[in-house]
Every structure is written in structure tokens, then in C-alpha cells.
C-alpha positions in Angstrom: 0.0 0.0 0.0 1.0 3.4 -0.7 1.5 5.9 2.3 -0.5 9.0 2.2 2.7 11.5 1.3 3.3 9.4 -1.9 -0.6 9.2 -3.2 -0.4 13.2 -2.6 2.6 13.8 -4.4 1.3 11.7 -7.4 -1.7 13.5 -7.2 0.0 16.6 -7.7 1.6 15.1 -11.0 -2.1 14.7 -12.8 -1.8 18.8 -14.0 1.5 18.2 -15.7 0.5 15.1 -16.9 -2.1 16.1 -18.8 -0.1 19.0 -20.3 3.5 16.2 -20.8 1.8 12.9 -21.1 2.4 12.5 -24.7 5.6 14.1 -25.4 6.7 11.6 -21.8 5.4 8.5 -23.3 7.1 9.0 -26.8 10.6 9.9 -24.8 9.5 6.9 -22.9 9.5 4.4 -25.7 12.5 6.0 -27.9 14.4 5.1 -24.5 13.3 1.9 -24.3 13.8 0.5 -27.9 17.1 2.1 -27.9 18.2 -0.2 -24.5 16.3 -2.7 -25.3 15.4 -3.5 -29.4 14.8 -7.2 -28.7 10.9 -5.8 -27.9 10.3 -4.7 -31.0 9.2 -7.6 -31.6 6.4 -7.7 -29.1 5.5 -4.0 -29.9 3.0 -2.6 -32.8 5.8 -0.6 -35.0 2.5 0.7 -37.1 0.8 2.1 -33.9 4.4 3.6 -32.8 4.7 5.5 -36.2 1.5 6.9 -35.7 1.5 7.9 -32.3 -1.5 5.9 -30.7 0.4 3.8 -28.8 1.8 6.7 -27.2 -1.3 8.4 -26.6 -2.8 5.2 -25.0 0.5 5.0 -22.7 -0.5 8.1 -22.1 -4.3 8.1 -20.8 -3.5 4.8 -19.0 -0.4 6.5 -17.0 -2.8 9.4 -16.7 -5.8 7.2 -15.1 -3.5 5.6 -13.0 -2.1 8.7 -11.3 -5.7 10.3 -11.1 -7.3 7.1 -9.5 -3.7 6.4 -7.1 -5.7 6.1 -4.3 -8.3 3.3 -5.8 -7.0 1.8 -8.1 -9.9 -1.0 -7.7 -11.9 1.6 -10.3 -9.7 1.5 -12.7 -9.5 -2.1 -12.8 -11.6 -3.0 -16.1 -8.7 -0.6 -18.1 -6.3 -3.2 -16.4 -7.9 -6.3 -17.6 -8.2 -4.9 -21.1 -4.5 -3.9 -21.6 -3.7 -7.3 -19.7 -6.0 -9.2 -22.3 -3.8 -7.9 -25.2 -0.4 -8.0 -23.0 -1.4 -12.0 -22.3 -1.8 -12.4 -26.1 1.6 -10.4 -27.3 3.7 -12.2 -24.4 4.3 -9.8 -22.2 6.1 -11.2 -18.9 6.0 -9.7 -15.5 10.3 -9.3 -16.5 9.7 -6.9 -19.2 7.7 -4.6 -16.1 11.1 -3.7 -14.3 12.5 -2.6 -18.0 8.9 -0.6 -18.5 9.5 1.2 -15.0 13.5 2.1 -15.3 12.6 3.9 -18.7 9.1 5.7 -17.9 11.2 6.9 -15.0 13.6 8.2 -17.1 11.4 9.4 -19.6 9.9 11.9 -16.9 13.3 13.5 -16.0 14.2 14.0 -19.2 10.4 15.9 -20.0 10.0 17.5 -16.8 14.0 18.4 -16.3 14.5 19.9 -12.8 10.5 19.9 -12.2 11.3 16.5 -11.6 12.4 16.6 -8.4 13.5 13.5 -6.6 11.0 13.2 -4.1 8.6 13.2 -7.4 10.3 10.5 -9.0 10.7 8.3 -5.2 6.8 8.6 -5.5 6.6 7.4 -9.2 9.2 4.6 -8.4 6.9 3.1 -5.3 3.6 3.9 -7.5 4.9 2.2 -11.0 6.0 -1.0 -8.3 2.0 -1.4 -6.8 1.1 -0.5 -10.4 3.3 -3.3 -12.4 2.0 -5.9 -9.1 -1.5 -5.1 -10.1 -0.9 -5.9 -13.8 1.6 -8.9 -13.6 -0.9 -10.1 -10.8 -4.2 -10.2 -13.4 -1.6 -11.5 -16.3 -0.7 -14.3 -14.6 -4.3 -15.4 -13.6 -4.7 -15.1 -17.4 -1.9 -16.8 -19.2 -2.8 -20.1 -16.4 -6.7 -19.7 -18.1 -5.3 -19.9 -21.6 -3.3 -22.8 -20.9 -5.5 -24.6 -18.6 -8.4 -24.5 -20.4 -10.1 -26.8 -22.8 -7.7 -27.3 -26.1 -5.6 -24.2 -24.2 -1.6 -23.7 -25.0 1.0 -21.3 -23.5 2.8 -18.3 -26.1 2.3 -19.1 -30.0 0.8 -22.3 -31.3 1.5 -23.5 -35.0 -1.7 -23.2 -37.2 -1.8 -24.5 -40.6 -4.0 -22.1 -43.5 -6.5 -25.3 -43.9 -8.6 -22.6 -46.6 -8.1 -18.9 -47.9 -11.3 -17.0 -49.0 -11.4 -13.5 -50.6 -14.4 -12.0 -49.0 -14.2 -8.5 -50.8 -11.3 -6.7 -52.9 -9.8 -5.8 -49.7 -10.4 -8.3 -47.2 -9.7 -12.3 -47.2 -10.5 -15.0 -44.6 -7.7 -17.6 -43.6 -9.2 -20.3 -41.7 -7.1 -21.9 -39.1 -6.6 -25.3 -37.7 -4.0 -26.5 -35.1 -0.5 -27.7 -36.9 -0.4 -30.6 -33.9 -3.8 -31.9 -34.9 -4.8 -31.4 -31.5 -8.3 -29.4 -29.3 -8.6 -25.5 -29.8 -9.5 -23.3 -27.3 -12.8 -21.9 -27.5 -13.5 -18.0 -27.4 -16.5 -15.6 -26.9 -17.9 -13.5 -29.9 -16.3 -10.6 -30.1 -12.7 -11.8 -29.3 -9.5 -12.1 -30.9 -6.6 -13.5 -32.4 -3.0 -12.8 -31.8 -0.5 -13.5 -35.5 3.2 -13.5 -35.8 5.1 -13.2 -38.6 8.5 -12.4 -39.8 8.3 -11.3 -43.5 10.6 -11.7 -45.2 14.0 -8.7 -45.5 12.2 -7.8 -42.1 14.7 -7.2 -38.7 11.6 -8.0 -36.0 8.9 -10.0 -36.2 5.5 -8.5 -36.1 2.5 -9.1 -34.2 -1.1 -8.5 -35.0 -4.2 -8.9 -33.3 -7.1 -9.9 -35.8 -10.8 -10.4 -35.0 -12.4 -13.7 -35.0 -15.2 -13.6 -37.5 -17.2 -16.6 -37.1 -19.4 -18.4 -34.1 -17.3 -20.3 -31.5 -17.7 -24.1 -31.4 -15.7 -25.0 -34.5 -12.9 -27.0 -35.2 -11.2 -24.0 -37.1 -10.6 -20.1 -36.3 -11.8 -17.8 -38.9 -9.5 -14.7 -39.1 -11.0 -11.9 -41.8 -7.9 -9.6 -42.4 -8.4 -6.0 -44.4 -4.9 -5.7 -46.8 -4.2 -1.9 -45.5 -2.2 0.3 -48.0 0.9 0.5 -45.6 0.0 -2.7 -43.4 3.5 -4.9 -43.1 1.2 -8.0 -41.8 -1.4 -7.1 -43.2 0.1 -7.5 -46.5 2.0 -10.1 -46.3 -0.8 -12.7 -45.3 -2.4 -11.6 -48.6 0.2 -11.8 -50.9 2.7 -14.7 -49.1 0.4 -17.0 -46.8 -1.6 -19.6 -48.9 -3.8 -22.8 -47.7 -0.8 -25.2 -46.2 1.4 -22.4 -44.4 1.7 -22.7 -40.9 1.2 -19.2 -38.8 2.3 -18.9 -35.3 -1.1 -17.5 -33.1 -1.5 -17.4 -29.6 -4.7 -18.1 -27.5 -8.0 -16.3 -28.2 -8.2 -12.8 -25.8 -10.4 -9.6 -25.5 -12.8 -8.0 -23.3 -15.4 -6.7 -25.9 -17.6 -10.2 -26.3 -21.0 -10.5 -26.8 -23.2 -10.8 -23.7 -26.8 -13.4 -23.6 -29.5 -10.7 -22.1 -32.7 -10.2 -22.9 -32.9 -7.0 -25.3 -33.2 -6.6 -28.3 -29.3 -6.0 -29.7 -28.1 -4.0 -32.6 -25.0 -4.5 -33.8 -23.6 -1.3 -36.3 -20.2 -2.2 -38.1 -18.2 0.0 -40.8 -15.3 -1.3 -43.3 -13.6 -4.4 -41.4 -15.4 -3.7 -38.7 -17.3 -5.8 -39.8 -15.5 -8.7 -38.9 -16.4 -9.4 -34.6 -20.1 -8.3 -35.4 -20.3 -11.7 -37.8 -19.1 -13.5 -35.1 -22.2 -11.6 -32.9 -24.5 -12.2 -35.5 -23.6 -15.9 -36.0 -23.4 -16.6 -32.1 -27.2 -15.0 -31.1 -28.8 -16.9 -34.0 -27.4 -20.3 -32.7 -27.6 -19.6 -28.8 -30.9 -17.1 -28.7 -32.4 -17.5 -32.3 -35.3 -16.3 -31.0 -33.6 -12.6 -30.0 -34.4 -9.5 -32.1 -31.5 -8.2 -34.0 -30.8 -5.6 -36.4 -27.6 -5.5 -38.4 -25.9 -2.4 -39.8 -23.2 -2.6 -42.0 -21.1 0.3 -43.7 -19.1 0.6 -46.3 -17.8 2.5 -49.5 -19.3 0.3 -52.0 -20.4 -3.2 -52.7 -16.7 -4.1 -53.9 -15.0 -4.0 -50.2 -18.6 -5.3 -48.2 -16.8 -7.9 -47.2 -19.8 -11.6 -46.0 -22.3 -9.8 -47.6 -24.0 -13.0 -49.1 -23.4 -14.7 -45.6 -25.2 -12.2 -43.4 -27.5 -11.9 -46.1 -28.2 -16.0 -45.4 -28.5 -15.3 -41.7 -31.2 -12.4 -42.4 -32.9 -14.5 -44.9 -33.5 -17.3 -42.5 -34.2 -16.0 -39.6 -37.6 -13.7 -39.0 -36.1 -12.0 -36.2 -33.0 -10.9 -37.9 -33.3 -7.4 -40.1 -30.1 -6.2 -41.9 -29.1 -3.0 -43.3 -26.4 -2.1 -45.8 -25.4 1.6 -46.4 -22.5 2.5 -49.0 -21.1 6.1 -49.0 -20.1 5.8 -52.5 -22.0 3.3 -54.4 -21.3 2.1 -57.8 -22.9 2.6 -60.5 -24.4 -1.4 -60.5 -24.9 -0.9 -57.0 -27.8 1.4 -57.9 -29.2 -0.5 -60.7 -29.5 -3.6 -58.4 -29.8 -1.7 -55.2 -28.2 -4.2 -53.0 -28.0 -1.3 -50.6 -30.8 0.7 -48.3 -29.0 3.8 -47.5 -26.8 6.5 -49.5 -24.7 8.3 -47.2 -23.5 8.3 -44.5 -25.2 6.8 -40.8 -26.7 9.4 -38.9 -29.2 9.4 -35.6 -32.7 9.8 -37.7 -32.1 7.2 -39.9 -30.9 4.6 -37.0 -34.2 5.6 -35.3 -36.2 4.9 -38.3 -35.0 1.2 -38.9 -34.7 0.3 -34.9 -37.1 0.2 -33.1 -36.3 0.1 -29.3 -33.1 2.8 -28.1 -33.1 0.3 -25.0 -31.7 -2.5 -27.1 -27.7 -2.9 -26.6 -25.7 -1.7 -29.7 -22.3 -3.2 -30.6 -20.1 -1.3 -32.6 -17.1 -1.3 -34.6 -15.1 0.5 -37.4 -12.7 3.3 -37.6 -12.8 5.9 -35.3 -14.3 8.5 -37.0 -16.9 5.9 -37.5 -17.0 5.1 -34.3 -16.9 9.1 -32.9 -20.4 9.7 -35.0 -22.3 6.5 -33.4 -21.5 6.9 -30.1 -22.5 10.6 -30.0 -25.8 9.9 -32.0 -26.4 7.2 -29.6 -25.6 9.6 -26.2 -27.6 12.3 -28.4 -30.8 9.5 -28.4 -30.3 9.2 -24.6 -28.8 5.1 -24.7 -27.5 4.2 -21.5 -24.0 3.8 -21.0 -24.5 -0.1 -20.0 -26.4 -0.1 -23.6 -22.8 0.7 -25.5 -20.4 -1.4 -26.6 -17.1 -1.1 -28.7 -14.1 -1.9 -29.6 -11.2 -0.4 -30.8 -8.8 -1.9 -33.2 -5.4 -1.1 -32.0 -4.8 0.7 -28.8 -7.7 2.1 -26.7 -8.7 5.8 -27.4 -11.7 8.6 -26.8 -15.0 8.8 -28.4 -16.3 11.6 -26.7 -15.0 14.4 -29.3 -17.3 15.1 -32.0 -17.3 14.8 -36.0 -18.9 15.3 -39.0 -19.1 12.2 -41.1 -19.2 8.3 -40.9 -17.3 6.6 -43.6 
């Protein structure tokens, strides 16, 4: 436990963090890679070059300091970056490394505002900090290994089948290289890839949504080719059925929950990808739940499963499905395959659902994102009603914006 001097002078810190918690997080991790490159091969280069991981860093070290003195509320923020931390391999030995450098990273920032007696608080906060983590980690790397078809760090999984869904996303559908069980997972969760490609220094990991119900012998793994994506890219163009990819144990926090609303789930681009595994999961658990599926996208040639949720909605009563394109081709009007040109805003969601107290699932980009969670504050949804997910490290949705794409 910390004493009371200590919890006052971190409190102290929360005003200058605030103002230095970015520019202390990116010192932070140029420190860190410079002592210590071997983690570059745990850690998202992608999300380093454009600064999210930082700013994630950031807001966590920021929540800590702010909630010193309970850290029991910010205990849900724990288990989600311990969830991702479990699937990447983090080990409670890489925590002492993680403390010497943030350490470090505030002296250099805060220069003689850094006072010893501030960074003697930081020390003994980081060390009831780094328990708390390593402490939930640990109760989560025994789970994944105990359980059912479980295994400890990366499995081998051979490509049994690779699908092209749209011109910009493909399914690979896994199946263990050792012909043994696989761990099952909830809706909503993910995988954990990685790859060296080749003329690459590090290897690189990648966290990719499952897209189909639990209960099969196989993972499904729907991946989106991005322009500048390292992984991304190279499971299009180099992995084909018979390769062998090393994954670890499904993880995640955002998973579908049994109640008994109605639920909505809103998706845009690859997105797209958890909400199949929602969709497909209610219809064989609660087929008799209403649900209303949104799907966005630019156009009919990057709606990735169309024909499958289309197969769901078809045969089930209870299941209504919506497709709106921002940009839709010139075929897509002829055969309208889609009901709404545009963009998603809060009177068109009101006119195709019916109840605001259902519970909406969403996922997309974040400007995507940003527009439905306001529209559904703006309709009144309670906050228990809201659920999302973000792909790569956590961020905000409470600023607003213009457009959904």
C-alpha cells in the first residue's frame, strides 16, 4: 500500500501530466527500444509510427495517477490492456524494464520539475502499479493454458482454406498444426499472429478479430490488406492454404453478452468482422432474439460476407439487416443491393430500430465510431447499452465529427 505522502505527491503530477503525457510516453519508448530492441518484436511498430500507442500510454499512466488512491476503479482498463499484454507475451520481467525507462522518460520531460522526491513517488507507485498488472496476467496466461484445447505463447496453425471476402479483405481459416483441441473464445474476441516477412529485422504481431461463431474446429480470421500494413500484407500476398502461422490463445474483453434485449450490432469497413461472429453466435444460442444488423461501407466491392449475413437475415424472422455505401457504384444502384446512400446518422438509425433500450455493438474506424457513439448519447442510450471496440490501442470517443465513412 502506498502511504499517504506518496498518493499526494502523485496527485500533484495529474496537471503536468495532462499538459507532458504524450511528449513523456514518446521519450518513454525512444528510451526503451534504444536499450532494449529485442521488444520490437512484441510492440506494434504501425501504432508507434502513428503515435497511438503513445497516446494510449499516455491516458492509461494518466488514469492511473488520477485514481492512485483506488486503483480498484480502474481495474476493467487493467484487464483490457492485460488481455492484449497475455496475447503479445508480455512477462512480469519486461515490467522492471517498462518502470526504469518511464522513470527516465519523466526526467528528461519535466527536467528539474522532476524533483527526486517526485520521481521516489513514481518509483513506489509504478512497483503497486506493475504488481496489479503482472498479478491479473498471470491469472490469465494459467486460463489460456489450462483451459479446454488451451496452450501457453504461439501455437503453430496450418491455412487449412483462404477465401477473398471483398477486394480488400480475405478470410484464412485456421486449424492446429499438432492436430490437437482448440480453445474456444467468446464473440467478439480475438486473435494474436506472428510473422516475420521476409528482409524484415523484428517480427511482427497483430491482433485480428475472429469472425465466425465459436464451437468449430477451425478459427476464422477476416484480415483487411491496408495500403501500408507490413502484416497485413503479407498474409495476402505470401500465406496460402498449407502455411503454418504462429497464433496465440484467443483474448479480449469486448464479447457479446446473452441478455434479454433486443441488440443491434452497427459495423463499418472491417469492422465488420467481430459483429459476424455476434450475429452468428445470437442466431445459434438465442435464435429467437431480435436483432438488427448495420453494416457500412464505401461500396459493394470492399462489403466484405455480404452474401453470408445476407443468409442469416434471410433465415431467420427475427433478424433485419441493413447495408449503407457512402459511394456506391454505378451497378450498386441499378441492383440496389444497398438501403441507405450516405452516411449513418441518428434519424435514420431511429427509423430502422425500433427500441433505443436494445444494446448496440459497434465497430469501425474511429471516426466511424466518434459519429455513433454521439448519435447514440444524443438518443439518450444508456451507458450499459454501449459497446465497442477499438482496433489497436484504446482511445476517446467523446469528441465530436462530421461524417461516418
Amino acid at each position: 500500500m502506498l502511504n499517504e505522502k506518496t498518493i499526494e505527491i502523485i496527485k500533484s503530477t495529474v496537471p503536468v501530466l495532462e499538459k507532458h503525457g504524450k511528449d513523456i510516453t514518446t521519450r518513454f519508448y525512444q528510451l526503451m527500444f534504444s536499450k532494449h530492441p529485442e521488444l520490437l518484436n512484441i510492440f506494434n511498430h504501425a501504432n508507434q509510427r502513428q503515435g497511438r500507442q503513445q497516446t494510449a500510454l499516455a491516458n492509461a499512466v494518466y488514469a492511473a495517477a488520477a485514481n492512485i488512491d483506488q486503483l480498484e476503479s480502474i481495474l476493467p482498463v487493467v484487464k483490457q490492456i492485460g488481455q492484449k499484454h497475455r496475447a503479445l507475451g508480455v512477462l512480469p520481467e519486461h515490467y522492471p524494464i517498462v518502470g526504469e525507462n518511464l522513470l527516465a522518460a519523466i526526467k528528461d520531460v519535466l527536467g528539474d520539475a522532476a524533483t527526486e522526491e517526485i520521481i521516489g513517488a513514481w518509483a513506489e507507485a509504478y512497483g503497486v502499479i506493475a504488481d496489479a498488472f503482472i498479478g491479473i496476467e498471470q491469472k490469465m496466461y494459467k486460463e489460456a493454458k489450462e483451459q479446454p484445447g488451451g496452450w501457453e505463447g504461439f501455437r503453430g496453425f496450418l491455412v487449412d482454406k483462404k477465401v477473398k471476402e471483398s477486394d480488400v479483405i480475405t478470410s484464412f481459416y485456421l486449424k492446429p498444426q499438432d492436430g490437437g483441441l482448440i480453445a474456444s473464445y467468446k464473440a467478439g474476441q480475438y486473435l494474436t499472429v506472428k510473422v516475420q516477412p521476409e528482409g524484415e529485422k523484428n517480427t511482427h504481431i497483430r491482433h485480428y478479430s475472429l469472425s465466425d461463431a465459436p464451437g468449430k474446429d477451425y478459427y476464422r480470421i477476416s484480415v483487411k490488406r491496408e495500403d501500408a500494413g507490413v502484416v497485413s500484407n503479407y498474409l495476402h500476398k505470401n500465406i496460402e492454404a498449407g502455411n503454418i502461422l504462429a497464433v496465440s490463445a484467443p483474448a479480449g474483453d469486448f464479447v457479446f453478452e446473452e441478455k434479454e434485449t433486443p441488440v443491434v450490432f452497427i459495423s463499418g469497413g472491417v469492422g465488420l468482422t467481430p459483429m459476424v461472429s455476434m450475429l452468428k453466435t445470437v442466431i445459434e444460442q438465442q435464435p429467437e432474439r431480435e436483432v438488427t444488423f448495420i453494416h457500412a461501407a464505401l461500396n459493394s466491392h470492399v462489403h466484405a460476407m455480404k452474401d453470408e449475413v445476407n443468409e442469416v437475415a434471410n433465415n431467420y424472422s427475427t433478424v433485419k439487416n441493413f447495408v449503407v455505401y457512402s459511394e456506391p457504384t454505378e451497378q450498386d444502384k441499378i441492383e440496389k443491393v444497398y438501403d441507405k446512400e450516405g452516411f449513418i446518422d441518428l434519424d435514420w438509425l431511429k427509423s430502422v430500430i425500433n427500441d433505443k433500450n436494445a444494446d448496440f455493438y459497434f465497430c469501425g474506424p474511429i471516426p466511424f465510431m466518434k459519429v455513433i457513439f454521439r448519435a447514440l448519447k444524443e438518443w439518450g442510450v444508456s451507458d450499459d447499452h454501449i459497446h465497442y471496440e477499438f482496433f489497436g490501442p484504446a482511445g476517446t470517443l467523446e469528441e465530436p465529427t462530421v461524417s461516418v465513412q
